[in-house]
C-alpha positions in Angstrom: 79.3 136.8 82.5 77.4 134.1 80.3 79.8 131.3 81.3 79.9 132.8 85.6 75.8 132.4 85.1 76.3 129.2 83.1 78.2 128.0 85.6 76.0 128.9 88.5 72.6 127.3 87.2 74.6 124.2 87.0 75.9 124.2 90.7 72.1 125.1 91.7 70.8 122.3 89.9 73.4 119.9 91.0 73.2 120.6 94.1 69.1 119.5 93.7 70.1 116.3 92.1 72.9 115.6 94.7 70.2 116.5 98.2 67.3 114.1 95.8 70.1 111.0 95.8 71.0 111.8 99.4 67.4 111.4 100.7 65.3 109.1 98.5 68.1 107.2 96.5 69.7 105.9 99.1 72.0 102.8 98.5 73.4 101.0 101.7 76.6 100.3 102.2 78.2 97.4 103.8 80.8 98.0 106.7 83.0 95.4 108.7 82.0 95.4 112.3 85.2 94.3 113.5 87.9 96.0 110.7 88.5 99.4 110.7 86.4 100.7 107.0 88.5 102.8 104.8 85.8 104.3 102.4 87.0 105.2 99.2 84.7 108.1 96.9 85.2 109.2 93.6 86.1 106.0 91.9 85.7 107.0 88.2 84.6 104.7 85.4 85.8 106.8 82.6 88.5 105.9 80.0 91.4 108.0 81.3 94.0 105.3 81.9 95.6 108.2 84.0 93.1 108.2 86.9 92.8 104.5 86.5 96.2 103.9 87.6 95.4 106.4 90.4 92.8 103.8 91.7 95.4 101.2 91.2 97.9 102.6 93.3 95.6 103.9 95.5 93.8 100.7 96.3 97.3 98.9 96.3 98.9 101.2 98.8 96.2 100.6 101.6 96.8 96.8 101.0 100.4 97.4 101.4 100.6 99.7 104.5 97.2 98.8 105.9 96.3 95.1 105.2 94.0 94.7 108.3 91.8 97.2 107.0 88.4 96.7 104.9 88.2 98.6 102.0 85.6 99.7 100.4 85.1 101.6 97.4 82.2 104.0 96.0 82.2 104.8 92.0 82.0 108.6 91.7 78.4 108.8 90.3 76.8 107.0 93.0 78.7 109.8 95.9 75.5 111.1 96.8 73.4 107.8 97.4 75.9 106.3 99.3 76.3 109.1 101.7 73.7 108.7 103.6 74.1 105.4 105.0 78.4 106.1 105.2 76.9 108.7 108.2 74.7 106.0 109.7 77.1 103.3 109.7 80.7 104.5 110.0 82.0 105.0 113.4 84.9 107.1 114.9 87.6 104.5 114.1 86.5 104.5 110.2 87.6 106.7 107.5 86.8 108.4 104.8 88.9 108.8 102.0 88.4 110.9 98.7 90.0 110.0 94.9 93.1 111.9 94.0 94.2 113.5 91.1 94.1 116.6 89.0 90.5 117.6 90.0 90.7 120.2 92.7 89.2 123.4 90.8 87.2 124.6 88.0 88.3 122.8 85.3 86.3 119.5 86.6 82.9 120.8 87.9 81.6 117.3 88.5 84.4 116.0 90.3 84.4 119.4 92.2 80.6 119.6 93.4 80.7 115.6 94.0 83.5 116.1 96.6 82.3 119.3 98.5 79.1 117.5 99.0 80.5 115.2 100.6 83.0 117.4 102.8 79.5 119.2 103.7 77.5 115.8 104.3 80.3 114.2 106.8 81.0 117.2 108.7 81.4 115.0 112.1 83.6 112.0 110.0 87.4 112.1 109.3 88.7 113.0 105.7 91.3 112.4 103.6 91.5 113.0 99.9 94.7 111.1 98.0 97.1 113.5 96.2 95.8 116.1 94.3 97.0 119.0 91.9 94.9 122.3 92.7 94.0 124.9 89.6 91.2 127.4 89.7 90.7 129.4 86.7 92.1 133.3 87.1 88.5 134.1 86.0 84.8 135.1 86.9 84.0 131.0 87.0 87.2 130.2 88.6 86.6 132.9 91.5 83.2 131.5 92.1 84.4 127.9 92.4 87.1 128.9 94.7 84.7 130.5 96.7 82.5 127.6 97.2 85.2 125.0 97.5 87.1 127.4 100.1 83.7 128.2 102.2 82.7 124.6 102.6 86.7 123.0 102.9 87.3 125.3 105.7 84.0 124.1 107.4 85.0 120.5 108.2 86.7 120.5 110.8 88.4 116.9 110.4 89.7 117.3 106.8 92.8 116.4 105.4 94.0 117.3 101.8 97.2 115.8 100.3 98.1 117.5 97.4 101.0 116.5 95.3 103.3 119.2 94.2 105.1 122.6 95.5 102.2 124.6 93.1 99.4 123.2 94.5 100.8 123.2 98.0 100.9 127.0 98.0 97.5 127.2 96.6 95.8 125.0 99.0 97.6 126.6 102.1 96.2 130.2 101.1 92.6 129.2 99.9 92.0 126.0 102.3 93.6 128.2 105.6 92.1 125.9 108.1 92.5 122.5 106.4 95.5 120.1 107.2 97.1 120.1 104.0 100.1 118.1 103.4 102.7 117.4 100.5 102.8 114.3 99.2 104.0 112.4 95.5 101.2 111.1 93.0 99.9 108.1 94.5 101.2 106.5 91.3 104.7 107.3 92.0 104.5 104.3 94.3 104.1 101.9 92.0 107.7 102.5 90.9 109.5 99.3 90.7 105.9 97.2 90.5 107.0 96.5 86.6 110.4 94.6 84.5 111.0 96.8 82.5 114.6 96.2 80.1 116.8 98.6 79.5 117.2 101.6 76.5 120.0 102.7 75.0 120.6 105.5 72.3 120.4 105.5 69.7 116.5 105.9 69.9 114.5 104.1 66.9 111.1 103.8 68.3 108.7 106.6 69.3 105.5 106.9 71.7 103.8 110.1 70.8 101.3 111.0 73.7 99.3 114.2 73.1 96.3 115.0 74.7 93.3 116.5 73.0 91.1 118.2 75.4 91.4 122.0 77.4 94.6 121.3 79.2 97.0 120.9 76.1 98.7 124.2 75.8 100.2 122.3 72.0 98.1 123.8 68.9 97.2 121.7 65.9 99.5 123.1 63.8 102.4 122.1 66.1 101.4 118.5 66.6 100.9 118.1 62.8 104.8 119.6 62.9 106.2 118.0 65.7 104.8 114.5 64.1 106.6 115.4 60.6 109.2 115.7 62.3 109.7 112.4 64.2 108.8 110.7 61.3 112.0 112.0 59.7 114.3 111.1 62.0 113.3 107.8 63.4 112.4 104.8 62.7 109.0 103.8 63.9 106.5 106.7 65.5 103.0 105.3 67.1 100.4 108.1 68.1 98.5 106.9 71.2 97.1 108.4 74.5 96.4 107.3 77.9 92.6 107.0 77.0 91.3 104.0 76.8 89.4 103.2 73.2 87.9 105.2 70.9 86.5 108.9 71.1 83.4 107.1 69.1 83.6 103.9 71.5 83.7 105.5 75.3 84.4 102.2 77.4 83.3 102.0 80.7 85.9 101.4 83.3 85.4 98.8 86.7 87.4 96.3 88.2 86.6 93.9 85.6 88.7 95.2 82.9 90.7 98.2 84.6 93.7 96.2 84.9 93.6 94.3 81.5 93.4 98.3 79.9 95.9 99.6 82.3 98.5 96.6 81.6 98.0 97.0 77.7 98.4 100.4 77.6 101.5 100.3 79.8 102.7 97.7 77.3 102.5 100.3 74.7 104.9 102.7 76.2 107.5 99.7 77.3 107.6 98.9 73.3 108.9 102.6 72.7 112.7 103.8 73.4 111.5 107.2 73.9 107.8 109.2 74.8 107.4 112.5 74.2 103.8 113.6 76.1 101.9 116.1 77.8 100.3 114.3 79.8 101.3 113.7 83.7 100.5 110.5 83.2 102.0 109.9 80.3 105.5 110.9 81.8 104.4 108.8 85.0 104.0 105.6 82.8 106.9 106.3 81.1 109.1 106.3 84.6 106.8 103.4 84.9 108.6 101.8 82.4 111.8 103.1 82.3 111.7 105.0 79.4 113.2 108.3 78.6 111.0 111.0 78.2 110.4 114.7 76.8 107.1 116.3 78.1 105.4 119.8 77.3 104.1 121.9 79.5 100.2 121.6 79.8 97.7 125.1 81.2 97.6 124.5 85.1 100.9 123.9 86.5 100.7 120.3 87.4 103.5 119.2 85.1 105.8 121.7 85.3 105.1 121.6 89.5 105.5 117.9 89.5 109.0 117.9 87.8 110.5 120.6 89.9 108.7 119.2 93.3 110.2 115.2 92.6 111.9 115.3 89.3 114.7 118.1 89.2 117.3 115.4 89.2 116.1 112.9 86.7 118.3 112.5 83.4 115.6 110.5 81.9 112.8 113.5 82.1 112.7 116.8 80.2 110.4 119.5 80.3 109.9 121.4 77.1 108.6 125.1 77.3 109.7 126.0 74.2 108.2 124.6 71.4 110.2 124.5 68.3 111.2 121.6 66.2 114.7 122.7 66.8 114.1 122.8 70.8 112.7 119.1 70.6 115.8 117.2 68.7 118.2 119.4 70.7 116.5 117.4 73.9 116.4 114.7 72.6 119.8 114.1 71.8 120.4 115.5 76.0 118.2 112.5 77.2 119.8 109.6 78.6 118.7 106.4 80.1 117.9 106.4 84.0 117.7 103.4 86.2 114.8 103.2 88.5 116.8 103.5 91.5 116.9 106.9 91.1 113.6 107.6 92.0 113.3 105.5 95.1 113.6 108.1 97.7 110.5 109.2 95.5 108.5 106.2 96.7 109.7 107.1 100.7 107.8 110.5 100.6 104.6 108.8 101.7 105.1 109.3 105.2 102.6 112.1 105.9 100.2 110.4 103.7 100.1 107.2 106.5 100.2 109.2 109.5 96.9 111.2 107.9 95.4 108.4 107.2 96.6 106.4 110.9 94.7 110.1 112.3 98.6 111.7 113.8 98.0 114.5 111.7 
């Protein structure tokens, strides 16, 4: 009850803070007057190399499919001063677009109040929010924020959610009942085939060991500390690294300045490796990425194991690990093989309903 009331004081007081922005921090925004304006929200600036590629692709997918159009993109803090003059100078012919990911729920508040405001803001605007993955918490906060989320989704009447697995399909249909939603890969799936990557061939000798350390790993301590011993062992070379950017005691501050310098040097950390073994989804992303083989844990919400069985059932090159034993581990490793790229192509053609929502023929 604690955490429900926790919970609640913080929408309330967001909410404040958001409506304050909205009326006396208001930033303008500059539209073309002869382009269609795609407006892109939620632009993060934190570290997570994940969602930074997620702006990558994102950005690099309008340019590809929709190169007449004038982008223009609003960090995720400043939502709520930009709104107001979005609804004063977009017309009928613009759009509005959201940031995708994994953020659709309880487990990111911020990104989660940022996004409804907006949704209640632009009522009379079109809306499309880039692939997500949907999780609310089977709890007293969770049932609250699914409340809220479903009561104001369901009021716009031009919304259209892409979300990017089978879990999160079925999720969104029975919470968001009168929202378009649509299936659709991670955006980053379409940057398959964007990198030269060389070939790996067994016998494995170097290791990428991608573990995440916040509330989504479902991996204890104790098991990392074993599953590292145990790499060590039996290969070569083991590097520990994450899809963060920096240090936990240097937080860097992502933008277009340096995003892609961070993105391409961490990608060049997982080419080095024969082999990654994550829990991350975008770990296992920059691995395919990169062609390498991979072995990836099951995380607490789905969107892994979802992913794989939505896109990946047939990959060679991808594991999923439920079971987490030493034993279990070497046993798929030794099962992985290399997988060309090719393989995933008809991957990168699944965009289709994504283009027609954002073309307005949904």
């Amino acid at each position: 009850m604690y955490k429900l009331i926790k919970r609640v004081a913080r929408t309330v007081l967001s909410e404040i803070w958001m409506n304050y922005q909205y009326l006396f921090r208001r930033k303008q925004v500059r539209l073309s007057k002869t382009k269609t304006n795609i407006i892109l929200f939620g632009i993060p600036n934190h570290p997570n190399l994940g969602d930074q590629a997620i702006v990558s692709a994102e950005r690099q997918f309008i340019a590809d499919n929709f190169p007449n159009i004038n982008l223009v993109m609003i960090d995720e803090t400043d939502t709520a001063s930009f709104l107001w003059g979005v609804k004063m100078a977009a017309t009928s012919h613009d759009l509005v677009m959201y940031h995708g990911g994994g953020n659709i729920g309880s487990l990111y508040p911020l990104s989660e109040r940022n996004r409804r405001f907006l949704i209640k803001k632009l009522k009379q605007q079109r809306v499309v929010i880039f692939p997500q993955s949907i999780f609310f918490e089977d709890n007293m906060v969770g049932k609250y924020e699914q409340r809220m989320s479903s009561r104001i989704y369901n009021n716009h009447p031009k919304l259209v959610l892409t979300v990017r697995e089978n879990y999160s399909l079925e999720r969104s249909q029975a919470i968001f009942s009168t929202v378009k939603c649509v299936l659709t890969p991670d955006i980053v799936f379409s940057m398959i085939d964007t990198l030269d990557s060389s070939s790996v061939h067994k016998p494995f000798r170097k290791i990428l060991l991608v573990l995440r350390g916040d509330d989504e790993s479902c991996l204890t301590a104790q098991f990392k500390a074993e599953l590292a011993a145990a790499l060590d062992d039996r290969f070569k070379l083991v590097k520990k690294t994450d899809t963060m950017a920096g240090e936990p005691t240097n937080t860097i501050v992502i933008n277009d300045n340096n995003r892609a310098r961070l993105l391409a040097e961490k990608l060049a950390e997982f080419a080095w490796a024969d082999l990654v073994v994550t829990d991350r989804l975008h770990g296992t992303l920059f691995s395919i990425l990169t062609g390498r083989p991979c072995l990836v844990f099951a995380n607490n919400n789905h969107k892994i194991e979802s992913t794989i069985s939505t896109w990946l059932q047939g990959a060679r090159h991808i594991k999923l690990i439920n079971r987490y034993s030493v034993q279990v581990i070497e046993k798929s490793i030794s099962e992985l093989e290399h997988q060309s790229q090719d393989n995933l192509h008809e991957v990168k053609q699944k965009y289709g309903s994504l283009k027609k929502a954002i073309q307005g023929q949904l």
